[in-house]
C-alpha angles and dihedrals in degrees: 000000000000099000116087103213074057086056090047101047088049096056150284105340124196111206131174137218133221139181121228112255126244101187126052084229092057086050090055085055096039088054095044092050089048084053093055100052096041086101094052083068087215104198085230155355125219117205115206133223130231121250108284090008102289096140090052094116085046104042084052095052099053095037085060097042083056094049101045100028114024093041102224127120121258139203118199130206129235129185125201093214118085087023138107120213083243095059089044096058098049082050087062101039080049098055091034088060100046083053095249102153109181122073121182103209118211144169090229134198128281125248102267094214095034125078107171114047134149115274127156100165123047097196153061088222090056094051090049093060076048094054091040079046098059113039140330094292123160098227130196144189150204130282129188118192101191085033145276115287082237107043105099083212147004101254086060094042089054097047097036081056088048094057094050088049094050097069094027131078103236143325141247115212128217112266102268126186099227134048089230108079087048092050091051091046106060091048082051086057095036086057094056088045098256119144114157121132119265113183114219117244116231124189119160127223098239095173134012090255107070092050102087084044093052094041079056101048095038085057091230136100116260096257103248097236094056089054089053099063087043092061096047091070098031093132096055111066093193093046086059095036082055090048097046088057089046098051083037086055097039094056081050102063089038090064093034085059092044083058096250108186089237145315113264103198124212096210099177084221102289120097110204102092092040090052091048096046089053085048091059095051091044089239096134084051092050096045122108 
């Protein structure tokens, strides 16, 4: 079972993220870090893509070691910004023809020091009808729980999400720090007769810094009660590190309770909070 919506209707999936290295150094730990979840049998990885599309040889390269010689199934990223239709679709015969099945579909950032780069398709949407296009890929989409940066309010970001949902597979959300926003998400949906699955997205805040940064890439402030136990233990980094893994568990169990369709982990390349938090939830002991 290689396609990922197969994964989904058969039951709860756990699936990890990486990033594509761009040191040799940063491949020895990737590949350490591979190495260490292996046992935990995750259904999938997802390997990510650099802003306007700058990590696209990488991103390939990994996406296909995984796939040949670490023997887990990987799903690759693709951004519409910084392509041309035309780049877009060698990238998928590529992938078709070295058997990678599973495409996550996204609009993408643009390039931050670049203002004139190559782009034929806006929108997600559109890159999805090029994936189906091109080959019998499982192909999934975005999700934002507390909104997309783009969407002017939350009725259009529902229904704009519903429509990408519509012709896609599934969805991955955003990390998010509460159960909540997930949770309100999926009945909006549900109103407008979406169903299909969204897996909900879990990183961890291992250390204070990376707080301000999280609370900016999820899209959503930092709740206030979680900052607060957090500050409580501000001068112990592993008090807060430990902390970070028990409120991350705990979500966890929150959505796992609420039926989720699985956990997708952003595990920042490193494996140790992710295995710690499975450890917690008995999921290494329930794997295959």
């Amino acid at each position: 079972m290689a396609k990922i919506h197969d994964m989904l209707a058969a039951g709860q999936t756990v699936s990890f993220e990486f990033f594509p290295p761009k040191t040799d150094e940063a491949a020895r730990e990737l590949e350490k870090t591979i190495g260490e979840l292996q046992p935990l049998h995750p259904s999938f990885v997802s390997v990510t893509y650099g802003a306007g599309g700058s990590t696209r040889d990488r991103t390939r390269d990994v996406v296909l070691h995984i796939e040949r010689d670490a023997g887990i199934t990987a799903m690759a990223h693709l951004t519409c910004v910084a392509h041309t239709t035309e780049m877009l679709e060698s990238l998928l015969v590529e992938y078709r023809e070295a058997g990678v099945q599973n495409i996550l579909a996204l609009g993408g950032d643009a390039p931050k020091d670049v203002t004139d780069y190559p782009h034929d398709l806006e929108h997600a949407l559109d890159l999805v009808r090029l994936v189906r296009s091109i080959g019998d890929f499982s192909v999934g989409v975005a999700a934002h729980p507390e909104l997309h940066p783009r969407s002017p309010d939350k009725a259009s970001d529902r229904e704009h999400l519903a429509a990408k949902l519509d012709e896609a597979d599934f969805g991955i959300t955003q990390f998010f720090f509460t159960a909540e926003p997930y949770l309100e998400m999926v009945a909006e949906l549900a109103v407008l007769g979406c169903t299909k699955p969204v897996l909900p997205g879990i990183m961890p805040v291992t250390n204070l810094g990376s707080v301000g940064r999280m609370a900016e890439m999820s899209g959503a402030a930092f709740p206030e009660h979680l900052a607060s136990q957090f500050e409580a233990v501000a001068d112990d980094p592993a008090a807060v590190r430990a902390l970070g893994v028990h409120l991350a568990t705990e979500l966890c169990r929150e959505l796992l309770d609420a039926g989720v369709p699985g956990l997708h982990f952003y595990t920042l390349n490193r494996s140790t909070a992710t295995r710690e938090i499975a450890e917690n939830l008995g999921l290494a002991a329930s794997s295959p």
